[in-house]
DSSP file (Angstrom, degrees, kcal/mol; ACC not computed):
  #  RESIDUE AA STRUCTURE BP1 BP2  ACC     N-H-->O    O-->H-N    N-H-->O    O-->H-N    TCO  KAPPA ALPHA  PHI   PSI    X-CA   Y-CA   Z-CA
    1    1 A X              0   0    0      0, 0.0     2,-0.0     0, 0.0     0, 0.0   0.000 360.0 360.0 360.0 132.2    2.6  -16.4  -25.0
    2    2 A X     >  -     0   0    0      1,-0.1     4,-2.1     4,-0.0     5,-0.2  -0.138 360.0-118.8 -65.4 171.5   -0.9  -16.2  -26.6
    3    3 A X  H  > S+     0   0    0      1,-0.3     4,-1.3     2,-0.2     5,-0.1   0.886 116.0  61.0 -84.6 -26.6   -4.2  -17.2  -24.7
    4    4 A X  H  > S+     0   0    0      2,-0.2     4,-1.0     1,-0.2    -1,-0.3   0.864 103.0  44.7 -56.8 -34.3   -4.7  -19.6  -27.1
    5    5 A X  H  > S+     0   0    0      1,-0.2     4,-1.4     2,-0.2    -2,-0.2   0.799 119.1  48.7 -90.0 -19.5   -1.2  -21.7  -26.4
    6    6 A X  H  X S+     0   0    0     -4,-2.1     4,-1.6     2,-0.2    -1,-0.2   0.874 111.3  45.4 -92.0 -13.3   -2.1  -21.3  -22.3
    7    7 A X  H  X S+     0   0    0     -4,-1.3     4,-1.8    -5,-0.2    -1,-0.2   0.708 117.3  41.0 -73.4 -30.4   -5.3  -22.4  -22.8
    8    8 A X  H  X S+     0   0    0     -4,-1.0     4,-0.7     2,-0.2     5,-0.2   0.916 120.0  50.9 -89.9 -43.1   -4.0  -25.8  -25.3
    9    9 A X  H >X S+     0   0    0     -4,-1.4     4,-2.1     1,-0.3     3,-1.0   0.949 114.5  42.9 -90.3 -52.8   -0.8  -26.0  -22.4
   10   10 A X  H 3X S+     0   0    0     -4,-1.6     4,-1.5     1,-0.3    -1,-0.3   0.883 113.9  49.9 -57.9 -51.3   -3.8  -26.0  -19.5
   11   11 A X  H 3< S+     0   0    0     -4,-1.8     4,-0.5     2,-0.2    -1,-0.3   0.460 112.8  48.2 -44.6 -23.0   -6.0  -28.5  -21.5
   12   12 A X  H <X S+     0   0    0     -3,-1.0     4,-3.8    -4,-0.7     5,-0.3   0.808 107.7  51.0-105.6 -67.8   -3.1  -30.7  -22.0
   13   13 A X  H  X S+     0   0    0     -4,-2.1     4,-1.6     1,-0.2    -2,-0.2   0.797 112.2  51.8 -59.5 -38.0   -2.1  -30.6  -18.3
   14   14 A X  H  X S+     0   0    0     -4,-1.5     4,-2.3     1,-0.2    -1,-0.2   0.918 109.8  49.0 -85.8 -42.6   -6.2  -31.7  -17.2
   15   15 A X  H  > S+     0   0    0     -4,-0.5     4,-1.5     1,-0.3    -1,-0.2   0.951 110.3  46.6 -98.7 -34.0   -6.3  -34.3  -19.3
   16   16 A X  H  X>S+     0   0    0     -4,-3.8     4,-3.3     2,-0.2     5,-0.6   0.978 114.1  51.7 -38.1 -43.4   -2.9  -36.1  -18.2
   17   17 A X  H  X5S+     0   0    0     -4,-1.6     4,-3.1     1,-0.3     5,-0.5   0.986 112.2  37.1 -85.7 -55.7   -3.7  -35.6  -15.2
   18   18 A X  H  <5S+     0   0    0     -4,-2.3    -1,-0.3     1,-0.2    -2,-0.2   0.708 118.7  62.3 -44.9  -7.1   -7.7  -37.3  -15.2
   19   19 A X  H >X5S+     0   0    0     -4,-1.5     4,-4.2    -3,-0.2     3,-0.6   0.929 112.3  27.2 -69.7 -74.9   -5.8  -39.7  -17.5
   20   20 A X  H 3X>S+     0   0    0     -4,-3.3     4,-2.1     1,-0.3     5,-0.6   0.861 114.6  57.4 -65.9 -35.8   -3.4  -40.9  -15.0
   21   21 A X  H 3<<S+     0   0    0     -4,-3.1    -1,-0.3    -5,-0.6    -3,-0.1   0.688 108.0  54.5 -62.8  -6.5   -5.4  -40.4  -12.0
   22   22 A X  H <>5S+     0   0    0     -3,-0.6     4,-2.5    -5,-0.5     5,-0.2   0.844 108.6  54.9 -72.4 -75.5   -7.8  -43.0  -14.3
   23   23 A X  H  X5S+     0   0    0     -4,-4.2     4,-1.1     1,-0.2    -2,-0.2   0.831 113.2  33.1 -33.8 -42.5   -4.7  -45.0  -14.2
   24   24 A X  H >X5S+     0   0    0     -4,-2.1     4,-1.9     2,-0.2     3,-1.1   0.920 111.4  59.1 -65.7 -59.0   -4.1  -45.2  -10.4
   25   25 A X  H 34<S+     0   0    0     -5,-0.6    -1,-0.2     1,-0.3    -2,-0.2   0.740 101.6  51.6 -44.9 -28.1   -7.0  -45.3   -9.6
   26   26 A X  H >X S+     0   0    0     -4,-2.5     4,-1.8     1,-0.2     3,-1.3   0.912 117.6  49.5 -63.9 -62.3   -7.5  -48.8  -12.0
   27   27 A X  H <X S+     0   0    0     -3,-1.1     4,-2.6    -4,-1.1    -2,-0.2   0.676 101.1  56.1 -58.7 -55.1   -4.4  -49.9   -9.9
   28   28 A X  H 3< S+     0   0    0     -4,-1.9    -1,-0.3     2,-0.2     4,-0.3   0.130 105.9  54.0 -76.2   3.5   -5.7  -49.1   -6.7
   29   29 A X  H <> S+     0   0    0     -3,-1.3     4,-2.7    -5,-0.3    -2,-0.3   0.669 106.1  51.0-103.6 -56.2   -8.9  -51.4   -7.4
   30   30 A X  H  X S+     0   0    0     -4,-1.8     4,-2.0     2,-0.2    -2,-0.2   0.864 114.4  41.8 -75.0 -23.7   -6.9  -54.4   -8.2
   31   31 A X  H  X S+     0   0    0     -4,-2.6     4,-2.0     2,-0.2     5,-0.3   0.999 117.5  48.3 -60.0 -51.3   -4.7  -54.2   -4.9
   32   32 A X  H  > S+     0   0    0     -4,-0.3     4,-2.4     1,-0.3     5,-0.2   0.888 113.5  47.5 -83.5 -35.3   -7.8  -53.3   -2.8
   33   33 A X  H  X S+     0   0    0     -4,-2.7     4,-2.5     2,-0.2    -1,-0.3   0.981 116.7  44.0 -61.9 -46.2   -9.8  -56.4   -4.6
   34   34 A X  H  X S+     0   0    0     -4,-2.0     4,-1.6     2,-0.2    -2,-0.2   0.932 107.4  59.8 -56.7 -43.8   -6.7  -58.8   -3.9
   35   35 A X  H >X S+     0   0    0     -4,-2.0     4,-1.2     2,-0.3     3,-0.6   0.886 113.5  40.8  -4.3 -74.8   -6.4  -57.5   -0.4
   36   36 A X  H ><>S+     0   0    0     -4,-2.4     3,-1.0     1,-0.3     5,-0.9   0.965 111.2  49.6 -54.0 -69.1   -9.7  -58.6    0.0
   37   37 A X  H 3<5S+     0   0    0     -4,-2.5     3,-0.5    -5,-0.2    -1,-0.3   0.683 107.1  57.7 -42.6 -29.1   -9.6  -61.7   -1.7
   38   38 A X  H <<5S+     0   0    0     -4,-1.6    -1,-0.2    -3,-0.6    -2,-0.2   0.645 112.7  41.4 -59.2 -38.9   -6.4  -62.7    0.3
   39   39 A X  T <<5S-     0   0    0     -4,-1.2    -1,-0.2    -3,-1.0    -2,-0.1  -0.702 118.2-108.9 -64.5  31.6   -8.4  -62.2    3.8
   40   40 A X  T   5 +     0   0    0     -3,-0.5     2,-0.3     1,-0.2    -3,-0.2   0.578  67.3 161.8  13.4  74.0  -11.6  -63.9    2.4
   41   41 A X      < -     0   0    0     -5,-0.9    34,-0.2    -8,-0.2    -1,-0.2  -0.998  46.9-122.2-158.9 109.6  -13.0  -60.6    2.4
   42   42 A X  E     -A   74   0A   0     32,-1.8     2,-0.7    -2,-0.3    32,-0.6  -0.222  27.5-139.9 -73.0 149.4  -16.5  -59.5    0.2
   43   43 A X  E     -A   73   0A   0     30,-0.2     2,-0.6    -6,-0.0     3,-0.4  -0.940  27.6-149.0 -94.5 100.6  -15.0  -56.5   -2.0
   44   44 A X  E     +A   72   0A   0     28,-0.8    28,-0.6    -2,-0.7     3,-0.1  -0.879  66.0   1.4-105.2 136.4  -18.2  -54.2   -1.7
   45   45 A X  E    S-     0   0A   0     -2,-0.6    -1,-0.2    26,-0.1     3,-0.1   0.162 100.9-115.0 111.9  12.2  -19.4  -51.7   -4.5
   46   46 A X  E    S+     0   0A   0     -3,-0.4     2,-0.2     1,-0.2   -13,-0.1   0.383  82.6  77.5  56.4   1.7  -16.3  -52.9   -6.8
   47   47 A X  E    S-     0   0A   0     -3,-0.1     2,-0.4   -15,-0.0    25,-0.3  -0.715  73.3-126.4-134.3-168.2  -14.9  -50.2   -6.8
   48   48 A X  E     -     0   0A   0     -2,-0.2    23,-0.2    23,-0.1     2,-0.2  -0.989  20.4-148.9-142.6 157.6  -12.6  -47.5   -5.0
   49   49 A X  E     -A   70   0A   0     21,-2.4    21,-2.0    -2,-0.4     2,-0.6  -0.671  22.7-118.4-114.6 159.4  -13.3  -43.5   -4.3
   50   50 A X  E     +A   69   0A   0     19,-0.3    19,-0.2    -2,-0.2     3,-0.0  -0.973  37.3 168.1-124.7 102.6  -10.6  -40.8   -4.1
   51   51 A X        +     0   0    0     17,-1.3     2,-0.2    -2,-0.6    -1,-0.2   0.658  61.3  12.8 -55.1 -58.6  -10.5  -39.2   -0.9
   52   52 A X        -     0   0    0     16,-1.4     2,-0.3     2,-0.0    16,-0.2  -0.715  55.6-176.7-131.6 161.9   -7.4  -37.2   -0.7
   53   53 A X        +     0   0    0     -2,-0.2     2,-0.2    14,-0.2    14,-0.2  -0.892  22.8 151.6-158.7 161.6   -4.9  -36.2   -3.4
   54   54 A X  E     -B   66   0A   0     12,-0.8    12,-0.8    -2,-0.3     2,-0.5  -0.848  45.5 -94.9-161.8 172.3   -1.5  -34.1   -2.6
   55   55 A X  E     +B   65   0A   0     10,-0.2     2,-0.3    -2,-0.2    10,-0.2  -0.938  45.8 159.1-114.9 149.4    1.8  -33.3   -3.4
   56   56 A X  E     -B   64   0A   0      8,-1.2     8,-5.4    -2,-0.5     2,-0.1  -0.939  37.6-114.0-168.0 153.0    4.6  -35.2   -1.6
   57   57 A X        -     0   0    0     -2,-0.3     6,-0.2     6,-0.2     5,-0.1  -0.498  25.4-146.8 -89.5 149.7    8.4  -35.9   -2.3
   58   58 A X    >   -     0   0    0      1,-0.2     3,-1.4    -2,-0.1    -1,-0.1  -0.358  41.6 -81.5-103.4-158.6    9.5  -39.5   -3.1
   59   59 A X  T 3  S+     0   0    0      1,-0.3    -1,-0.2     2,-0.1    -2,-0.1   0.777 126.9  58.2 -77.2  -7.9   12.8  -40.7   -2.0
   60   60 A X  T 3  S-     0   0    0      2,-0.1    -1,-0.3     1,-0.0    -2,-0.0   0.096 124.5-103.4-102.1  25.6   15.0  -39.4   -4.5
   61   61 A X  S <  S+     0   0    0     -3,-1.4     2,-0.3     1,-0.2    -2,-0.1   0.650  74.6 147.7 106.4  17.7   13.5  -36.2   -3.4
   62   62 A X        -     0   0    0     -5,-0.1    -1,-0.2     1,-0.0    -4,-0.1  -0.542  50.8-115.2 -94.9 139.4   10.8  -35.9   -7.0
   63   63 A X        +     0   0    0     -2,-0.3     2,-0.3    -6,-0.2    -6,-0.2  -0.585  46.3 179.4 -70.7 135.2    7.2  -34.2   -6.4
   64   64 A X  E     -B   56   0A   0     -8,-5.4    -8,-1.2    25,-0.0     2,-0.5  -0.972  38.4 -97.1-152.0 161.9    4.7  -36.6   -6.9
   65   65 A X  E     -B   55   0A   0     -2,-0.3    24,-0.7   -10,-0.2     2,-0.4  -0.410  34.8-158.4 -44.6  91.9    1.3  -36.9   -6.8
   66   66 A X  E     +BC  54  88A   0    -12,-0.8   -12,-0.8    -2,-0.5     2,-0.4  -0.712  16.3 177.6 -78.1 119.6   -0.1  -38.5   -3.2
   67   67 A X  E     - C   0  87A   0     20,-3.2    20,-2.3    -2,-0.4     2,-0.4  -0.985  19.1-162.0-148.1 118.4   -3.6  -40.1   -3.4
   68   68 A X  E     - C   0  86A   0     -2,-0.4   -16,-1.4   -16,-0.2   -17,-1.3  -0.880  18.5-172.7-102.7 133.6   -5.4  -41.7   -0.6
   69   69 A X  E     -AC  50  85A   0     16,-2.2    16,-3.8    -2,-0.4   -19,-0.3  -0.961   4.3-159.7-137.4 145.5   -8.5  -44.1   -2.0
   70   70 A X  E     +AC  49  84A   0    -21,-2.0   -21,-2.4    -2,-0.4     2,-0.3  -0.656  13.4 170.7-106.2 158.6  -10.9  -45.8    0.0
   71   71 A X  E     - C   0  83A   0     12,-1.8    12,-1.8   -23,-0.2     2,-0.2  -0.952  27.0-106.1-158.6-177.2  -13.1  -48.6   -0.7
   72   72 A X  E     +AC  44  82A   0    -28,-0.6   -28,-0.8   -25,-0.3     2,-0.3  -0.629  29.3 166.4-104.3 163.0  -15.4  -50.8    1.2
   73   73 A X  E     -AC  43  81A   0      8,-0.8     8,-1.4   -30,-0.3     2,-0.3  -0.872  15.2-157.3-171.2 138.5  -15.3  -54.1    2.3
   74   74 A X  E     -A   42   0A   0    -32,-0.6   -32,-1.8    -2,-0.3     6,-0.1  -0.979  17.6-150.2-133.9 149.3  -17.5  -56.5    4.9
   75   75 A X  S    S+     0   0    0     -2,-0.3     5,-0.1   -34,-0.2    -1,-0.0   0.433 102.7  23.6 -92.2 -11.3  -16.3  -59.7    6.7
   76   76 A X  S    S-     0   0    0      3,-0.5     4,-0.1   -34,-0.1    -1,-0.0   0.859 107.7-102.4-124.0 -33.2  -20.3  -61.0    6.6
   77   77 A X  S    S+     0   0    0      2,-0.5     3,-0.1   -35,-0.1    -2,-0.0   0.276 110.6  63.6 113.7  22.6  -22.2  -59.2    3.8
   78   78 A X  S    S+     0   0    0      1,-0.4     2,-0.3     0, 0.0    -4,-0.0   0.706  79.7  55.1-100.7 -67.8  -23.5  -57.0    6.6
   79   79 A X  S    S-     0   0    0      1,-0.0    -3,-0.5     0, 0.0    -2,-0.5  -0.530  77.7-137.9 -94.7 141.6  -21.6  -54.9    8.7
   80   80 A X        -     0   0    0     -2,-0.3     2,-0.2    -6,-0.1    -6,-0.2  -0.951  22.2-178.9-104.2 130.5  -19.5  -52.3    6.3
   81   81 A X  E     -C   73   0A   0     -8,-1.4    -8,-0.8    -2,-0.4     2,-0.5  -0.680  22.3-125.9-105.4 167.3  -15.9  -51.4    7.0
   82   82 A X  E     -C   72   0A   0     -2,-0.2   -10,-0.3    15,-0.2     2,-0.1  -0.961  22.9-178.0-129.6 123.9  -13.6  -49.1    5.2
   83   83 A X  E     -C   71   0A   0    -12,-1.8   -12,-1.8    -2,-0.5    14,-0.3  -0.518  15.2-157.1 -99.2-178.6   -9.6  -50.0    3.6
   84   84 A X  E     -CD  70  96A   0     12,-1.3    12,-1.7   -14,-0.2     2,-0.3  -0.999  15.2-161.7-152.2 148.5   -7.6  -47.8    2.2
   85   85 A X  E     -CD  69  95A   0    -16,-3.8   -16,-2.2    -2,-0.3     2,-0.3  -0.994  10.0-163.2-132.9 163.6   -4.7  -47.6   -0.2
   86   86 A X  E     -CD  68  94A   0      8,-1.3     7,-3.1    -2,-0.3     8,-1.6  -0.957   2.7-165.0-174.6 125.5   -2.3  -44.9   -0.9
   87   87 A X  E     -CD  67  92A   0    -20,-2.3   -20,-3.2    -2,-0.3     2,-0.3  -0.758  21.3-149.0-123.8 153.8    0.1  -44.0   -3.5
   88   88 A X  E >  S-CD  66  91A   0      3,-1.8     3,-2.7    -2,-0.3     2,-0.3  -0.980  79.1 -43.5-135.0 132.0    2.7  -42.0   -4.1
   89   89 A X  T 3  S-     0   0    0    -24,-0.7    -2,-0.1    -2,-0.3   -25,-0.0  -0.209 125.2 -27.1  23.9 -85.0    2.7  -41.0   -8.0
   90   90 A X  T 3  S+     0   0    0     -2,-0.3     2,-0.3     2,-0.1    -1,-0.2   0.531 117.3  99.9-126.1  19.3    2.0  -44.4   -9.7
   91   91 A X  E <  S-D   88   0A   0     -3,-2.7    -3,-1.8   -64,-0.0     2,-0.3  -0.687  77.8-124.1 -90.5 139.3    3.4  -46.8   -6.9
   92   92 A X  E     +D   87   0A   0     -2,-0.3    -5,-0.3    -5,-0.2     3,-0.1  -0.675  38.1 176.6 -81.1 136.0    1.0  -48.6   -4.4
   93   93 A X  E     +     0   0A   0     -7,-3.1     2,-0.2     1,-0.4    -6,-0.2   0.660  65.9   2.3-116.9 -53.3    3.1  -47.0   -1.1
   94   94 A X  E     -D   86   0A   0     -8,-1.6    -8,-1.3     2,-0.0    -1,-0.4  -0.846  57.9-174.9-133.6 157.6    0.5  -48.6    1.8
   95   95 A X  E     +D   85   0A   0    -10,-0.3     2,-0.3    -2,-0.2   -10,-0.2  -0.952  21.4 165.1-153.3 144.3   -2.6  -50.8    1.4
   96   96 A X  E      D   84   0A   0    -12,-1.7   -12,-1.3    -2,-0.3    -2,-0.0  -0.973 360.0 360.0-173.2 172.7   -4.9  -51.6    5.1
   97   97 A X              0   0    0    -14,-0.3   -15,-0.2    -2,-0.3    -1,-0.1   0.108 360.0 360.0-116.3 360.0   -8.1  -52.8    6.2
């Protein structure tokens, strides 16, 4: 292989993967705002950060991508708390407050 085709194969690989982690991440916004909304619970900064990211096997035994995202949240508009959600490739696996 030339350094040009690992360089296009690497370039390829970055941008799936900020592509899909775009994707999750999108995903991981709308559980953590219903969460919230379900629990009368202020969603704060609108959005959610990515904490951890990992490799882990799913049950039929495939690597996939593990990503724990965090977000914020307050019961008063005061006091701050932290949820979390966590996926395993592009499936919501756990969501908590």
């Amino acid at each position: 292989m030339n350094g040009g085709l690992i360089l296009l194969l690497c370039l390829g690989l970055a941008l799936w993967f900020w592509q899909d982690t775009l994707r999750v991440r999108e995903q991981a916004q709308s559980v953590a705002q219903e969460l919230c909304r379900r629990q009368q619970l202020q969603f704060l900064d609108g959005t959610v950060s990515l904490q951890h990211i990992g490799l882990r096997r799913s049950d039929r035994g495939r690597l996939r991508l593990h990503r724990t995202f965090q977000f914020s949240y307050s019961t008063d508009g005061v006091e701050r708390r932290t949820g979390f959600i966590i996926t395993l490739g592009n499936h919501v696996e756990q969501a908590g407050l």
